[in-house]
DRENDRENVEX-105754 format. One record per atom (N, C-alpha, C, O): residue in one letter; x, y, z. Coordinates in steps of 0.1 Angstrom, whole numbers, padded with zeros to 4 digits, always signed. Layout:
<nodes>
AXYZ...
</nodes>
This chain:
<nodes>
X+0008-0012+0000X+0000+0000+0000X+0009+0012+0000X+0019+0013+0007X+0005+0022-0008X+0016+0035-0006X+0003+0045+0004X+0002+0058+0003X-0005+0038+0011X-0015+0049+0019X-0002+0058+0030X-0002+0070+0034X+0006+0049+0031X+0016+0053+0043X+0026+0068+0036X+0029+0078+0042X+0028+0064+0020X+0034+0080+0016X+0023+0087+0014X+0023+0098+0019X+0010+0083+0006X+0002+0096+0003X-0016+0091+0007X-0025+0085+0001X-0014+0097+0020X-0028+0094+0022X-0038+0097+0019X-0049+0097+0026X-0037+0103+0001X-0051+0102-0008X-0053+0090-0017X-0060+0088-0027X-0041+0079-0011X-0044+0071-0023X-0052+0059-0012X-0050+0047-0013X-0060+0065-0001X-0067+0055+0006X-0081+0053-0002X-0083+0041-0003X-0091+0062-0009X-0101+0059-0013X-0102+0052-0028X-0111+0044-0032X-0090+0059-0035X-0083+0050-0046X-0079+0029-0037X-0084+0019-0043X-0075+0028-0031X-0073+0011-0031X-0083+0004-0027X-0087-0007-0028X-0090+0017-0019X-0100+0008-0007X-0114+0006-0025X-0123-0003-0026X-0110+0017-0033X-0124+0016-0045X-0113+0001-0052X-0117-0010-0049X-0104+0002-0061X-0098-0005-0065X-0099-0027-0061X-0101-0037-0068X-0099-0024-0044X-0102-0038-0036X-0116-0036-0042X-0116-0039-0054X-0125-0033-0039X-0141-0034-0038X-0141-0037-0053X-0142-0049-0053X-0142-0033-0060X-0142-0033-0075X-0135-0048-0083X-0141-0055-0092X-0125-0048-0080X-0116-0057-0091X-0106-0066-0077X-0096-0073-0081X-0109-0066-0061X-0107-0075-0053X-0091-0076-0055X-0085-0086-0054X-0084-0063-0058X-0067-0061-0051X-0062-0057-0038X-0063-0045-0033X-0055-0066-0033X-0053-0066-0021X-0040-0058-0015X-0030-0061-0020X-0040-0050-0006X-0033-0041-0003X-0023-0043+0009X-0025-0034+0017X-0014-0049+0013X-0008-0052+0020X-0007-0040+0031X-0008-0029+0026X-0006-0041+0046X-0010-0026+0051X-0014-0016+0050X-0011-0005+0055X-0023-0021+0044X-0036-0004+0040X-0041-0008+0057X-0042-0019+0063X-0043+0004+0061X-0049+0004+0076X-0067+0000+0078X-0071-0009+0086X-0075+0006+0069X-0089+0000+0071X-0096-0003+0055X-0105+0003+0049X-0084-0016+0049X-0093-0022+0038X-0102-0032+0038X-0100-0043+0042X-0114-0024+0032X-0130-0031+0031X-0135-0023+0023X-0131-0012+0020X-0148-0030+0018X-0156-0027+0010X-0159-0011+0012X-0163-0007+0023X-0159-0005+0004X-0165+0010+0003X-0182+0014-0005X-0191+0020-0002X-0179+0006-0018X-0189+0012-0024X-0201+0001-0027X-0212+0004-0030X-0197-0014-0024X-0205-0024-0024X-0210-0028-0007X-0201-0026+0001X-0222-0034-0003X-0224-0038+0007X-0217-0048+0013X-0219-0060+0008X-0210-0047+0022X-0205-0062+0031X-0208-0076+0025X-0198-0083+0021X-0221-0081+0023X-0227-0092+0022X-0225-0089+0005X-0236-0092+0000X-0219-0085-0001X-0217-0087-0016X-0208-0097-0017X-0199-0097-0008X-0208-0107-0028X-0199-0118-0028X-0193-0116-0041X-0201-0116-0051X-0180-0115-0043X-0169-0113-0057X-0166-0098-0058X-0170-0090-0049X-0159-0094-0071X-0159-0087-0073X-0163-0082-0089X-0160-0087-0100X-0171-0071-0087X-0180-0071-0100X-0175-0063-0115X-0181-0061-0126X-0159-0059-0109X-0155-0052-0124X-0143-0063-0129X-0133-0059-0135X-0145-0074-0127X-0135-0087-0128X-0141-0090-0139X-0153-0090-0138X-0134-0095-0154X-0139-0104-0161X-0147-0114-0161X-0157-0116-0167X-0141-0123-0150X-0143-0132-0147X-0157-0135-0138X-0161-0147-0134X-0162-0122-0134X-0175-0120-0122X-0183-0127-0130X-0182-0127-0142X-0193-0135-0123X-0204-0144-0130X-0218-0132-0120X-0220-0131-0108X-0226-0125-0132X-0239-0120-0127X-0249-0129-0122X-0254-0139-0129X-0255-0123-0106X-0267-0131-0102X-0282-0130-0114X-0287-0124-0123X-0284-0138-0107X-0299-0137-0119X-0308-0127-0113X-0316-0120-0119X-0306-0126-0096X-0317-0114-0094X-0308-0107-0082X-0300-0112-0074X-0313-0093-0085X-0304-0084-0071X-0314-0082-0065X-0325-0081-0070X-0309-0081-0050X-0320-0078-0038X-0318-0059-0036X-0307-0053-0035X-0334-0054-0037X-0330-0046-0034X-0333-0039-0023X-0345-0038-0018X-0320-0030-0017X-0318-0026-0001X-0321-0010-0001X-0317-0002-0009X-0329-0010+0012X-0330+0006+0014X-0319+0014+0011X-0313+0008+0002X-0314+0023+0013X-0302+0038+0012X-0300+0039+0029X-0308+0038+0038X-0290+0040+0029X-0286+0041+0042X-0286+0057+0047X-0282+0060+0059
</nodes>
């Protein structure tokens, strides 16, 4: 993680993990940002297989 030289590139890895599931070696709080917890894969992966139906959740 370079969060430790430039701590703008925290919303950049923590989007990057969430998105395409790159893992950041000491990033201090990497987790999901823009997908819900209970989301399973990652959805800008080639490889993502789409569900057949999304549940849909209130707005927080």
């Amino acid at each position: 993680s370079v969060f430790w030289v430039w701590r703008s590139a925290d919303f950049q890895e923590r989007e990057s993990y969430d998105m395409l599931g790159i893992s950041y070696d000491n990033h201090p709080r990497l987790k999901r940002i823009l997908m819900p917890e209970s989301w399973i894969g990652w959805p800008l992966r080639k490889d993502y297989i789409t569900p057949n139906f999304y549940e849909i959740q209130d707005a927080h």
